[in-house]
C-alpha positions in Angstrom: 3.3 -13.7 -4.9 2.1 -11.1 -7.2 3.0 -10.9 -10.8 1.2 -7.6 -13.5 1.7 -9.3 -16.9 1.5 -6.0 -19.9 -1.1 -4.4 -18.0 -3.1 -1.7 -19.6 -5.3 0.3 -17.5 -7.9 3.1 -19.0 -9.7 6.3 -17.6 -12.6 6.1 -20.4 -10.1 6.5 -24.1 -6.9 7.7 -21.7 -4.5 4.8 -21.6 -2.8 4.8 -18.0 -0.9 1.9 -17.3 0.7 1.2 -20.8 1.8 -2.6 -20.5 3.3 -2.8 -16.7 5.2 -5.8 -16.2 6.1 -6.7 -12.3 6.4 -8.8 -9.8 6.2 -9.1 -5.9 8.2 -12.0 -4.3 6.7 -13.5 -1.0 7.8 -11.7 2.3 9.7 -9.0 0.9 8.6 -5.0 0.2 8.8 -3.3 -2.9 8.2 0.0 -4.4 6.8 2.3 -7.1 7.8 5.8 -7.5 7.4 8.2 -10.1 6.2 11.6 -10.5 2.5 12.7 -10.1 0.7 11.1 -12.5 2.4 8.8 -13.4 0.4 5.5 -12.9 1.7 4.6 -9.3 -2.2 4.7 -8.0 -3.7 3.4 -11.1 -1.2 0.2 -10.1 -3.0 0.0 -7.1 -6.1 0.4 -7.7 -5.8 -2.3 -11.0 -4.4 -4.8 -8.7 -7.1 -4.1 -5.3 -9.9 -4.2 -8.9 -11.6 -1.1 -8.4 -10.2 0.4 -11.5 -10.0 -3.5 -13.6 -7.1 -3.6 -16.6 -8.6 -3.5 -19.6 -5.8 -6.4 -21.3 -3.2 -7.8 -19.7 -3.5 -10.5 -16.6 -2.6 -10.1 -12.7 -1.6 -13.3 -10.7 -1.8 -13.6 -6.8 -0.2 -16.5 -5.8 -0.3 -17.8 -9.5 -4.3 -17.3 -9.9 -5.7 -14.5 -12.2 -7.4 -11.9 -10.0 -7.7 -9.6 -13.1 -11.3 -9.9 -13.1 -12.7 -10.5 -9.2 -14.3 -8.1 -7.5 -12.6 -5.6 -5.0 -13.8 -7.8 -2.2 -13.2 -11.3 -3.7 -9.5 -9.5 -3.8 -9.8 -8.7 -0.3 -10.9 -11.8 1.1 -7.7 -13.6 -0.9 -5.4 -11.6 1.2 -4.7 -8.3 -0.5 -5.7 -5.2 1.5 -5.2 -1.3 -0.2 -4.1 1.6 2.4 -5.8 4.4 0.3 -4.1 7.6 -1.0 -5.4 10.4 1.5 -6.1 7.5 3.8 -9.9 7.7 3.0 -10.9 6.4 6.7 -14.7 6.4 7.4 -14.8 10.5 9.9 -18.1 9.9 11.5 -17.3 6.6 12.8 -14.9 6.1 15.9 -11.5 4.6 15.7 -12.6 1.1 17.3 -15.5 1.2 14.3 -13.0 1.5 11.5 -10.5 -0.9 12.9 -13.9 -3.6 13.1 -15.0 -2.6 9.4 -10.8 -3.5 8.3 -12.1 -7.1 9.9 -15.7 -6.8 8.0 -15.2 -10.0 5.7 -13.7 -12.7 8.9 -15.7 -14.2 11.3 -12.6 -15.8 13.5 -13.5 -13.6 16.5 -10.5 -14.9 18.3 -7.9 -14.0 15.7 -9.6 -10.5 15.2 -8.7 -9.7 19.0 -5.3 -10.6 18.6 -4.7 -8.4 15.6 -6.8 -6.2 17.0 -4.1 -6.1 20.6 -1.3 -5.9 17.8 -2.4 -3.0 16.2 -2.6 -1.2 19.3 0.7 -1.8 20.1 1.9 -0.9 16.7 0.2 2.7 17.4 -0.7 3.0 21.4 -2.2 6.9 20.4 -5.0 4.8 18.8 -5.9 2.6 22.2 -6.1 5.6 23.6 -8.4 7.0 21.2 -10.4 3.9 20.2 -14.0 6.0 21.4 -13.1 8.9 19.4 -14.5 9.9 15.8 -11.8 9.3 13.4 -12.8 12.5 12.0 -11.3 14.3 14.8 -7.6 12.6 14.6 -4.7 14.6 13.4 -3.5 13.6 10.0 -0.5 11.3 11.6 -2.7 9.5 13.4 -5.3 9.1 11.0 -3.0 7.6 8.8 -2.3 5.4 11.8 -5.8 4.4 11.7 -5.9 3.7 8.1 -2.7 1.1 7.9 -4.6 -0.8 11.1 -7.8 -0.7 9.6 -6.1 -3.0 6.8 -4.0 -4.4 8.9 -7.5 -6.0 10.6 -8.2 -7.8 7.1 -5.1 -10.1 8.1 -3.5 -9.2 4.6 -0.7 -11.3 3.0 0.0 -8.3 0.9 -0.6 -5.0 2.0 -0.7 -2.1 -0.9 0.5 1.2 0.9 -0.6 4.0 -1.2 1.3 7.5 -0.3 1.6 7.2 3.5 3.8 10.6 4.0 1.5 12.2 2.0 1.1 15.4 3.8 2.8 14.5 7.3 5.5 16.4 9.5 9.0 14.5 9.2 8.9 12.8 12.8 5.6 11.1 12.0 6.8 10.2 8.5 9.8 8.2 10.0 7.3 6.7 12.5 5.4 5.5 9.3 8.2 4.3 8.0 9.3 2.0 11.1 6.1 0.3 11.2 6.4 -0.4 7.8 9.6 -1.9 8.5 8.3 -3.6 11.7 5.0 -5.0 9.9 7.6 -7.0 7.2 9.7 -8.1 9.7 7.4 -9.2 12.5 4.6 -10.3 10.7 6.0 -11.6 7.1 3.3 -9.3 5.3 4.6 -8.6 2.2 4.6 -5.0 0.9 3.6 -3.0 -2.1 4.6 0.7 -1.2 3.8 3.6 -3.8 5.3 6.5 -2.4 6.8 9.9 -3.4 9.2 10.3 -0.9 11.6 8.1 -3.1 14.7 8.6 -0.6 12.9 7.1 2.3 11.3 4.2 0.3 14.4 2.8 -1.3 15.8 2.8 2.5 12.9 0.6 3.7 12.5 -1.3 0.4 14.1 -4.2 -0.7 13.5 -3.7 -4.5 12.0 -1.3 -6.3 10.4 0.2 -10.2 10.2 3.6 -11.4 7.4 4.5 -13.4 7.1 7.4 -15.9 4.4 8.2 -18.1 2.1 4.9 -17.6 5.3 2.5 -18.1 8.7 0.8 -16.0 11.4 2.8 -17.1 13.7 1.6 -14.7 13.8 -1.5 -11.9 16.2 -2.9 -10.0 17.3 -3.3 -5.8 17.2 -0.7 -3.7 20.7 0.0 -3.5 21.1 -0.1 -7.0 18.1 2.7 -7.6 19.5 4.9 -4.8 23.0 5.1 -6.9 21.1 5.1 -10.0 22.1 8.6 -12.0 19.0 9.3 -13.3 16.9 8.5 -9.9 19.1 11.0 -8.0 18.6 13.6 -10.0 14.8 13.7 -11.2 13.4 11.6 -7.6 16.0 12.2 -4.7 17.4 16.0 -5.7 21.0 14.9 -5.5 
């Protein structure tokens, strides 16, 4: 489905993806981990085009999208959950779920993803009059998976969802994701810190380190990998 052919990404003269080289099968999830800084966002953000490779190509469904706009990307099928989830504060939950649906006009279909969303996350029916500004962080981060979830993605880029939730609501996170590639066939590209709880979720996964793959491989075979235990899952 999605395929990063020697990408190279740069932040004015700093090189931050240094010839990335990946692919994303149809249907299943994968993920990136690696240490702060080490190009997992940049990945993201190349392949949604707000921050476009500077060589290199990126192929959804075998068509460069290397040099579209964020919102030609968007209206192929690829929607970004943003790192620090980014969701619009003054607006109310039922707002940002209809700016996720901003580029379709099938008012039928937006209804039904709209009911599916609230049963995904039932807090957010509950709150759909209330400013998003004023949702705890777990549910906030709620809000921010459905808001992408209402641009009917084919591939959904997760960017950090744990970042900065309690345990409980991170394995609530984590069961959606689950439940959104089962139930839905949306295939996933999760960048995530929490490498222990990706790997249990993903089906394959890379490991990035200093702008480059150092390692890839299935889950399973990351989780036993020597080198992953000790520098990403403190084992």
């Amino acid at each position: 489905m999605l395929e990063l052919n020697n990408v190279e990404t740069f932040y004015g003269n700093i090189m931050a993806l240094k010839g990335i080289t990946l692919k994303v099968y149809e249907g299943e999830i994968i993920t990136l981990i690696g240490a702060n800084g080490a190009g997992k966002t940049t990945t993201l953000m190349s392949i949604s085009g707000i921050v476009p490779p500077r060589s290199g190509e990126i192929l959804f469904q075998g068509k460069p999208i290397h040099c579209l706009s964020p919102d030609e990307i968007v209206a192929l099928g690829i929607s970004q959950v943003p790192e620090g989830r980014r969701i619009f504060p003054q607006l109310s939950v039922q707002e940002n779920l209809d700016m996720g649906a901003f580029l379709r006009r099938d008012t039928a279909g937006i209804r039904k993803d709209l009911d599916y969303v609230f049963g995904l996350f039932p807090i957010l029916a509950q709150r759909r009059h209330q400013a998003g500004g004023t949702l705890s962080g777990g549910e906030q981060q709620m809000l921010a998976i459905s808001r992408s979830l209402m641009a009917r993605p084919r591939l959904l880029l997760l960017d950090e969802p744990s970042l900065g939730l309690a345990p409980m609501m991170v394995k609530l996170i984590f069961q959606v994701i689950g439940k959104i590639n089962g139930e839905g066939a949306t295939t996933i590209f999760l960048v995530e810190q929490n490498a222990n709880m990706a790997m249990q979720v993903a089906h394959r996964g890379y490991v990035m380190e200093n702008g480059r793959i150092a390692l890839s491989g299935t889950a399973s075979e990351l989780l036993h990998d020597e080198h992953v235990k000790k520098a990403y899952l403190g084992i």
